[in-house]
Backbone atoms as SQL, in Angstrom:
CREATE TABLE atoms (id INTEGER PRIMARY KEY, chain TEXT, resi INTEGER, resn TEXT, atom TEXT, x REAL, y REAL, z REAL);
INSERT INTO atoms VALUES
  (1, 'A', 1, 'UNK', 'N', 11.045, 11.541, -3.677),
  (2, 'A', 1, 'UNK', 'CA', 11.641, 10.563, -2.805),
  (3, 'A', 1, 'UNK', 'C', 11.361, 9.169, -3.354),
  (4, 'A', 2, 'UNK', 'N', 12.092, 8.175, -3.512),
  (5, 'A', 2, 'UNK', 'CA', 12.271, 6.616, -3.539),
  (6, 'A', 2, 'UNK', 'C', 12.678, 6.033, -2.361),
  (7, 'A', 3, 'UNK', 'N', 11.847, 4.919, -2.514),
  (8, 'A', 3, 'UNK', 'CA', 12.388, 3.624, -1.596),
  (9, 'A', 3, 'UNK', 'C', 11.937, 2.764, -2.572),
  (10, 'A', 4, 'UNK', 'N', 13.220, 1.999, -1.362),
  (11, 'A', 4, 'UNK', 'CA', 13.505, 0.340, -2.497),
  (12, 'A', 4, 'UNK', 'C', 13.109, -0.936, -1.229),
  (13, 'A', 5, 'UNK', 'N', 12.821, -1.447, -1.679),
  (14, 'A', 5, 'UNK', 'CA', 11.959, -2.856, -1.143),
  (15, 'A', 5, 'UNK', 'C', 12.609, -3.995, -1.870),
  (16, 'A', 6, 'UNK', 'N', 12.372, -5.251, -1.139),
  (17, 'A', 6, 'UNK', 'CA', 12.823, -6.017, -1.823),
  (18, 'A', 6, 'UNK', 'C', 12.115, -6.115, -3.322),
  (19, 'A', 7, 'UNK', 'N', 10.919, -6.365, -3.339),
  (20, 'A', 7, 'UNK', 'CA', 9.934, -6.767, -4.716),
  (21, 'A', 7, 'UNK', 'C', 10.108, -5.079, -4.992),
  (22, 'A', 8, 'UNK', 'N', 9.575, -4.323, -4.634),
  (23, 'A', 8, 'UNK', 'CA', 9.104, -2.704, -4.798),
  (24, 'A', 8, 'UNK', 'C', 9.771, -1.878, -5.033),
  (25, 'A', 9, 'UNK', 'N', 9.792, -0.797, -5.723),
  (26, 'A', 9, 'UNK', 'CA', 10.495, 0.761, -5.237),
  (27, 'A', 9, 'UNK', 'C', 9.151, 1.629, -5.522),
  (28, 'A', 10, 'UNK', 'N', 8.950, 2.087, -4.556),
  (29, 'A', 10, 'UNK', 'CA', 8.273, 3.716, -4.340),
  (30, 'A', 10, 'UNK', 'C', 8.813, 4.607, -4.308),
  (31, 'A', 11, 'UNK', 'N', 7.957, 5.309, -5.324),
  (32, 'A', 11, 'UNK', 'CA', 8.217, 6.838, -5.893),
  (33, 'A', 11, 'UNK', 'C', 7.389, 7.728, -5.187),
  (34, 'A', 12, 'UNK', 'N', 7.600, 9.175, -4.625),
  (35, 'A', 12, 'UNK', 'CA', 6.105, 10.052, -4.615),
  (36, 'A', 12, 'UNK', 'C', 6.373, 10.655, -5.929),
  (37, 'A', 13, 'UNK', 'N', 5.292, 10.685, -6.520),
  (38, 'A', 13, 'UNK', 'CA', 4.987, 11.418, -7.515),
  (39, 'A', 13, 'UNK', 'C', 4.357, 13.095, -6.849),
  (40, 'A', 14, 'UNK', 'N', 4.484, 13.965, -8.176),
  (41, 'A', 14, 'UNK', 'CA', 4.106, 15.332, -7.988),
  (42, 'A', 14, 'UNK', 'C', 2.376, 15.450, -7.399),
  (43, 'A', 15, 'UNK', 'N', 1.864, 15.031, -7.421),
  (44, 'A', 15, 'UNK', 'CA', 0.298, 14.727, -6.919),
  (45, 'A', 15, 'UNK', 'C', 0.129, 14.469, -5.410),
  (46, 'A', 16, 'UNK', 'N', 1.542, 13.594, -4.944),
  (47, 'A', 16, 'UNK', 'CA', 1.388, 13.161, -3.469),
  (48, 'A', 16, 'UNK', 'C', 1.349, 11.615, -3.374),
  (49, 'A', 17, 'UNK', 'N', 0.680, 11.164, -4.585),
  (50, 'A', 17, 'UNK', 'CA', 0.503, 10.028, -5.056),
  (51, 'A', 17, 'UNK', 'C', 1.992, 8.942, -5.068),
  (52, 'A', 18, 'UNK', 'N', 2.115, 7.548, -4.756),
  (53, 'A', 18, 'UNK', 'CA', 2.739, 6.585, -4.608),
  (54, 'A', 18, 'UNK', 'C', 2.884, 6.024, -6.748),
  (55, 'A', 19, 'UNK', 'N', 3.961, 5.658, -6.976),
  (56, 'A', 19, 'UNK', 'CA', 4.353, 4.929, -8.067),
  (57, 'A', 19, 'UNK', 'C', 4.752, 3.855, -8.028),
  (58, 'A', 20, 'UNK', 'N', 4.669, 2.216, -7.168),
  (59, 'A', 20, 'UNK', 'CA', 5.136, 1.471, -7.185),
  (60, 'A', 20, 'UNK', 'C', 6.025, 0.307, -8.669),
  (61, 'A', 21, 'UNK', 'N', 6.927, 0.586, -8.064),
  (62, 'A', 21, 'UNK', 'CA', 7.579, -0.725, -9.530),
  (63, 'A', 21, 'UNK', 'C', 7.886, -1.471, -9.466),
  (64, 'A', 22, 'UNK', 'N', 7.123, -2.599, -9.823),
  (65, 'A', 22, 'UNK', 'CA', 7.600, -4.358, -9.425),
  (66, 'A', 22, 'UNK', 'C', 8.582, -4.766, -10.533),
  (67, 'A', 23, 'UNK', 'N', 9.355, -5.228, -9.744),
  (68, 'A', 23, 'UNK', 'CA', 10.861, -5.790, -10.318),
  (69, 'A', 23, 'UNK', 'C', 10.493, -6.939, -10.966),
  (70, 'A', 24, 'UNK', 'N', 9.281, -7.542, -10.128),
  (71, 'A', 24, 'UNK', 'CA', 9.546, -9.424, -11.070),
  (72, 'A', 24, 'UNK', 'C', 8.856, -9.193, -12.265),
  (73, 'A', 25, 'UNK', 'N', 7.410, -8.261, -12.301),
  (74, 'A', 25, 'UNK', 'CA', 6.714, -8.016, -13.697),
  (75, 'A', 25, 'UNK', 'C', 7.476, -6.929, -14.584),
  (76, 'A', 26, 'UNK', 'N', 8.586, -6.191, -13.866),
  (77, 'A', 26, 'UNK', 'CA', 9.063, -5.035, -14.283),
  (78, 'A', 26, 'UNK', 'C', 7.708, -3.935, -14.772),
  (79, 'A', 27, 'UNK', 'N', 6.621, -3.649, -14.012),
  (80, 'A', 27, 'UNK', 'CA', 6.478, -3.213, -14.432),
  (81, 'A', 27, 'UNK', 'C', 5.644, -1.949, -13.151),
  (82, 'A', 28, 'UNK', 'N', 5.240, -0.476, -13.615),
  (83, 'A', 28, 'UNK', 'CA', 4.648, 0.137, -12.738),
  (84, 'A', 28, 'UNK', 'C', 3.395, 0.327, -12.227),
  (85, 'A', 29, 'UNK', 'N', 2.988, 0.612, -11.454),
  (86, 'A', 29, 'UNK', 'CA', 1.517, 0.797, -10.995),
  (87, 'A', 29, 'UNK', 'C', 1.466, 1.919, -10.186),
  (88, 'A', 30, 'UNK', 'N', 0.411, 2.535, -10.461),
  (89, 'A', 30, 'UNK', 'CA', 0.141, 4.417, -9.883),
  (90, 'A', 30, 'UNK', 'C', -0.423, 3.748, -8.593),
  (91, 'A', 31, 'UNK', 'N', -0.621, 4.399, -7.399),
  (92, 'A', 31, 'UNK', 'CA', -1.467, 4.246, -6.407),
  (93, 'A', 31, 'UNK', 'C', -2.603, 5.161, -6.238),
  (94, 'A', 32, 'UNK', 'N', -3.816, 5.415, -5.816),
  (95, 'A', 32, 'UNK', 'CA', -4.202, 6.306, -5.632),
  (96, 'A', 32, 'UNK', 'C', -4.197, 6.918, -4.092),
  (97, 'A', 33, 'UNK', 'N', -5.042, 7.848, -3.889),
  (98, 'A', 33, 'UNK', 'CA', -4.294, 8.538, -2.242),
  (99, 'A', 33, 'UNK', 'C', -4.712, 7.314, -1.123),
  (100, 'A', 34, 'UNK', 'N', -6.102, 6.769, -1.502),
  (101, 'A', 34, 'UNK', 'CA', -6.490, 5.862, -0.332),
  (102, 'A', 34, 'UNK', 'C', -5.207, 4.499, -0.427),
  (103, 'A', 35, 'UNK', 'N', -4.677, 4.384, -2.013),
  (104, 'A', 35, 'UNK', 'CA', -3.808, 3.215, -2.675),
  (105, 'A', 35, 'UNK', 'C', -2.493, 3.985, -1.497),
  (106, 'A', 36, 'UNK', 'N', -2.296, 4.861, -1.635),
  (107, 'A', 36, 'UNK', 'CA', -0.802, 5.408, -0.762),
  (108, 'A', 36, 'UNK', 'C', -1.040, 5.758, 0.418),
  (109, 'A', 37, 'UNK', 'N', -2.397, 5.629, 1.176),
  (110, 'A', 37, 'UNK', 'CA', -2.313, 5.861, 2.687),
  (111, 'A', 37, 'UNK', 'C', -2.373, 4.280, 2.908),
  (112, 'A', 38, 'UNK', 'N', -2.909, 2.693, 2.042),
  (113, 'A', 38, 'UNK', 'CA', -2.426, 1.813, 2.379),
  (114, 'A', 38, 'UNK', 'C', -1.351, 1.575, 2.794),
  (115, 'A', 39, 'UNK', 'N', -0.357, 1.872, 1.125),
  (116, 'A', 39, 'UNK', 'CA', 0.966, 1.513, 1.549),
  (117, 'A', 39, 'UNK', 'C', 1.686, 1.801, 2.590),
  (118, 'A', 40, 'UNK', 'N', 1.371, 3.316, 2.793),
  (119, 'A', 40, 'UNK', 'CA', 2.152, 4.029, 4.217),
  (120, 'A', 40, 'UNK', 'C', 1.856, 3.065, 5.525),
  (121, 'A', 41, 'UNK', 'N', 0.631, 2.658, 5.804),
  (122, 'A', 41, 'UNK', 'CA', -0.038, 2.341, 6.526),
  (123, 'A', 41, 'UNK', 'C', 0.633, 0.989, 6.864),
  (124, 'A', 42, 'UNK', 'N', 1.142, -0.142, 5.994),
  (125, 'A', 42, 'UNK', 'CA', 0.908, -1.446, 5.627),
  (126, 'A', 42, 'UNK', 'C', 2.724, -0.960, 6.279),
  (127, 'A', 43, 'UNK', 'N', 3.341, -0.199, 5.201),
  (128, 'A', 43, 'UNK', 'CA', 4.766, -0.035, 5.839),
  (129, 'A', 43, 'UNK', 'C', 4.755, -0.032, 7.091),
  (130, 'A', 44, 'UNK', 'N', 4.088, 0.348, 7.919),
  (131, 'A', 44, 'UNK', 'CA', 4.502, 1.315, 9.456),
  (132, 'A', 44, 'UNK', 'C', 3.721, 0.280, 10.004),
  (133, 'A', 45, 'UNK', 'N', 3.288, -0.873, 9.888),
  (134, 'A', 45, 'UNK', 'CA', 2.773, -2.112, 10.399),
  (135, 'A', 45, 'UNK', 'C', 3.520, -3.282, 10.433),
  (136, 'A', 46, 'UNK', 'N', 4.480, -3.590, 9.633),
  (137, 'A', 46, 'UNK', 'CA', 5.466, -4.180, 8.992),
  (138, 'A', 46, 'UNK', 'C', 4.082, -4.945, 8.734),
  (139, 'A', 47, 'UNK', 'N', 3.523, -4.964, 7.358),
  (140, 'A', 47, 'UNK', 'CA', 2.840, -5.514, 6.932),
  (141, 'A', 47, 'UNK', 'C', 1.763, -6.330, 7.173),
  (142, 'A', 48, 'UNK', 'N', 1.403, -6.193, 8.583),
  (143, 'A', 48, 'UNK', 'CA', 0.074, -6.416, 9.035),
  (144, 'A', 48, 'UNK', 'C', -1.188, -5.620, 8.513),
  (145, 'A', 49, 'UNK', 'N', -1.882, -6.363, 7.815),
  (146, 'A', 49, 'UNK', 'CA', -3.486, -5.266, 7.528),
  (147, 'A', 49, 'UNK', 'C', -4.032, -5.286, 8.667),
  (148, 'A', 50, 'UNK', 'N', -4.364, -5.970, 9.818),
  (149, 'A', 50, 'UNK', 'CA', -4.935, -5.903, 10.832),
  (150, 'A', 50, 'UNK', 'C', -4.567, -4.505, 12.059),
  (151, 'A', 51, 'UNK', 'N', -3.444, -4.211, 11.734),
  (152, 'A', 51, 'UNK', 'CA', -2.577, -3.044, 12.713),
  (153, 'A', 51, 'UNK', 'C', -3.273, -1.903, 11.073),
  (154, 'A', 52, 'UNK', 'N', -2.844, -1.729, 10.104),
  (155, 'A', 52, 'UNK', 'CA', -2.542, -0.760, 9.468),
  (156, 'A', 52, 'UNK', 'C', -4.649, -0.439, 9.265),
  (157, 'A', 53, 'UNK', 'N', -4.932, -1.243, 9.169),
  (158, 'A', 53, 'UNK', 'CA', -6.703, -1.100, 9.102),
  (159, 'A', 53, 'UNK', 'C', -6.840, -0.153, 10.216),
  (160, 'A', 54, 'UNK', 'N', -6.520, -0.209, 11.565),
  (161, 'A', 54, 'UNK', 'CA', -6.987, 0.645, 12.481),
  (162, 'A', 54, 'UNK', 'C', -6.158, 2.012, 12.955),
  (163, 'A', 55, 'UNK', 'N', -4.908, 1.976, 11.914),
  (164, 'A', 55, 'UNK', 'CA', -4.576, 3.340, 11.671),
  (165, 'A', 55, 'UNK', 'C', -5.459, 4.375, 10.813),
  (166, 'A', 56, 'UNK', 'N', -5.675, 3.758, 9.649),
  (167, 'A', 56, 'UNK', 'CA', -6.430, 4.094, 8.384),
  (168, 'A', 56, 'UNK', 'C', -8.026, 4.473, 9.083),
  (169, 'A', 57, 'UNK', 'N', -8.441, 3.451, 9.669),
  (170, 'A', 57, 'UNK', 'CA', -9.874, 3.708, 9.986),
  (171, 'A', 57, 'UNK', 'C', -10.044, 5.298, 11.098),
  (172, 'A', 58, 'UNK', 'N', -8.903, 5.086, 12.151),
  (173, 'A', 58, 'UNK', 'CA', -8.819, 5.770, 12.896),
  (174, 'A', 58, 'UNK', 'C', -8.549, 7.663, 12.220),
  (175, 'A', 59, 'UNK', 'N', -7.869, 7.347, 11.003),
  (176, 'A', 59, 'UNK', 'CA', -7.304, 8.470, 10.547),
  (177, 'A', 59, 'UNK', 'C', -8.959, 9.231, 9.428),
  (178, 'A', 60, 'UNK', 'N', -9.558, 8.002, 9.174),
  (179, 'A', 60, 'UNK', 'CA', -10.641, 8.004, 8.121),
  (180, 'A', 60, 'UNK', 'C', -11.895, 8.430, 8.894),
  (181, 'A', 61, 'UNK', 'N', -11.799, 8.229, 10.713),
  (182, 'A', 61, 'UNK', 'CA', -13.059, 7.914, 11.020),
  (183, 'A', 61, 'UNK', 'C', -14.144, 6.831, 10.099),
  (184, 'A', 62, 'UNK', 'N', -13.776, 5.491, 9.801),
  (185, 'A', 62, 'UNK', 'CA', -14.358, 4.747, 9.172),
  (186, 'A', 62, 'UNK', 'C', -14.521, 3.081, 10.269),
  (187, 'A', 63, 'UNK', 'N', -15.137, 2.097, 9.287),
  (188, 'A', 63, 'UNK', 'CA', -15.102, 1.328, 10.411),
  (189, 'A', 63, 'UNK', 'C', -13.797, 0.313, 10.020),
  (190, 'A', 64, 'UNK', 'N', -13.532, -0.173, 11.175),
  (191, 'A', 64, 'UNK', 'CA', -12.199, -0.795, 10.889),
  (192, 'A', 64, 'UNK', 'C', -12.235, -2.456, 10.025),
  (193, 'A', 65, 'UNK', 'N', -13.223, -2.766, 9.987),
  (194, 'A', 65, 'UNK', 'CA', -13.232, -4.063, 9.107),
  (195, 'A', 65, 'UNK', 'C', -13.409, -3.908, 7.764),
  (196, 'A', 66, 'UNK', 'N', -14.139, -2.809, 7.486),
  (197, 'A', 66, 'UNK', 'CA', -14.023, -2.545, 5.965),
  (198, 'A', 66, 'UNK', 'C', -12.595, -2.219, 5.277),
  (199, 'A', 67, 'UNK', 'N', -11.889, -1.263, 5.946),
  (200, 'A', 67, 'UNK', 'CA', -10.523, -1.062, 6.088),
  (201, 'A', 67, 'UNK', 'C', -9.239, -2.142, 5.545),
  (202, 'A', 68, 'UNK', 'N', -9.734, -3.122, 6.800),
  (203, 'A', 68, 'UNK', 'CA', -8.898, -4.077, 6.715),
  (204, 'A', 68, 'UNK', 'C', -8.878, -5.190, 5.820),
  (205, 'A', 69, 'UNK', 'N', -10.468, -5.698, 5.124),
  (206, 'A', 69, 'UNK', 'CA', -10.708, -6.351, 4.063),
  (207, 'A', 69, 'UNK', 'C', -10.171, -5.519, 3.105),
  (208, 'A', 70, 'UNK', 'N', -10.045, -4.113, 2.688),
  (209, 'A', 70, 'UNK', 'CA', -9.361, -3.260, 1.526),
  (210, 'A', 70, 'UNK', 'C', -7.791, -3.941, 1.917),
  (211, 'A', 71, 'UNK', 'N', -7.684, -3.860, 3.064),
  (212, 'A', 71, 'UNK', 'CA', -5.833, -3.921, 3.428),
  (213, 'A', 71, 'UNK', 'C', -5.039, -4.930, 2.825),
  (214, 'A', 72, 'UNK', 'N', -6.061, -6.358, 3.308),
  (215, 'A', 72, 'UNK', 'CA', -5.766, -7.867, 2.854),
  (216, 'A', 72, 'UNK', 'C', -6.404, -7.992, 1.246),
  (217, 'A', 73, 'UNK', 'N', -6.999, -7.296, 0.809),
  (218, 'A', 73, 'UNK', 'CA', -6.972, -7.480, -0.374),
  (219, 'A', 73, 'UNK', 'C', -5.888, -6.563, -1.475),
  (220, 'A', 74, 'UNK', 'N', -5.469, -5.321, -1.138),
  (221, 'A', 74, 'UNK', 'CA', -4.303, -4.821, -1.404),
  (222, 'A', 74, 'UNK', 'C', -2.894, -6.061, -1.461),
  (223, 'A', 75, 'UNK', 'N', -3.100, -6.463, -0.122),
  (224, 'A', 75, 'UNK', 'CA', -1.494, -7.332, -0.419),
  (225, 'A', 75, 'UNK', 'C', -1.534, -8.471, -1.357),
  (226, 'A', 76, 'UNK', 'N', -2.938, -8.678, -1.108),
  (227, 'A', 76, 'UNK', 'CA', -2.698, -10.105, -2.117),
  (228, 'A', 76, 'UNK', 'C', -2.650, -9.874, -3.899),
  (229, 'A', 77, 'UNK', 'N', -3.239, -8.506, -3.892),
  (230, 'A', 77, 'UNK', 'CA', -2.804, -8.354, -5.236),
  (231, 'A', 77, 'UNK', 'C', -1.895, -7.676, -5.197),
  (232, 'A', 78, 'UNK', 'N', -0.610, -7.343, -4.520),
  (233, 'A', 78, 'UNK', 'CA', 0.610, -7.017, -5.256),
  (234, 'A', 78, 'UNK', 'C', 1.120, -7.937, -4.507),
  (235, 'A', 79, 'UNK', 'N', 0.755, -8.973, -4.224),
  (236, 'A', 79, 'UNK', 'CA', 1.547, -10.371, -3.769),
  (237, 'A', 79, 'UNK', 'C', 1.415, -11.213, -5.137),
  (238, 'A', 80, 'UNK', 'N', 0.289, -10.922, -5.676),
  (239, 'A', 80, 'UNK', 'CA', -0.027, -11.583, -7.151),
  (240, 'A', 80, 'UNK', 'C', 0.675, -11.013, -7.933),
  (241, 'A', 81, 'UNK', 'N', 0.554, -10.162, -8.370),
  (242, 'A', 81, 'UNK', 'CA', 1.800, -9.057, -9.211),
  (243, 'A', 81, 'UNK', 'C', 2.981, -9.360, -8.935),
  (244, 'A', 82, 'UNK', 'N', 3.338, -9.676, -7.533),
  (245, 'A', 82, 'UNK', 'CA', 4.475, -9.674, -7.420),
  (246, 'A', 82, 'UNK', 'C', 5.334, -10.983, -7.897),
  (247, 'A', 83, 'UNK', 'N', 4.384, -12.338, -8.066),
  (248, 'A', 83, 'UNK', 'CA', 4.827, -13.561, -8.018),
  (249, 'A', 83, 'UNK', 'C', 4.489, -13.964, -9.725);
């Protein structure tokens, strides 16, 4: 399956695993599973880390601020990548 994003297209790869491909660097990046329960997560938030942290934590049994510092630091580096 693919989706297309404005900056993005996601792939699942055979693993389960996320393939993101940034259009402005042209180039790809693997996710790993915690990297693709972000993205899922971050999607189904419309991009709030603060909402998608307490899916993740909730799903992780973890605590939710650690979560969410992973979340906001995820976007800003494929906000960096992306720009």
């Amino acid at each position: 399956m693919t989706v297309h994003d404005d900056e993005f297209i996601a792939r699942v790869l055979p693993d389960g695993c996320l393939e993101l491909f940034c259009h402005s660097k042209q180039s790809w990046h693997k996710c790993s599973r915690r990297g693709t329960a972000m993205w899922i997560a971050l999607r189904r938030s419309d991009w709030r880390p603060d909402l998608a942290a307490h899916e993740i934590a909730w799903q992780l049994n973890v605590d939710v601020e650690s979560v969410q510092c992973e979340a906001e630091a995820w976007l800003v580096h494929f906000r960096t990548k992306a720009s």
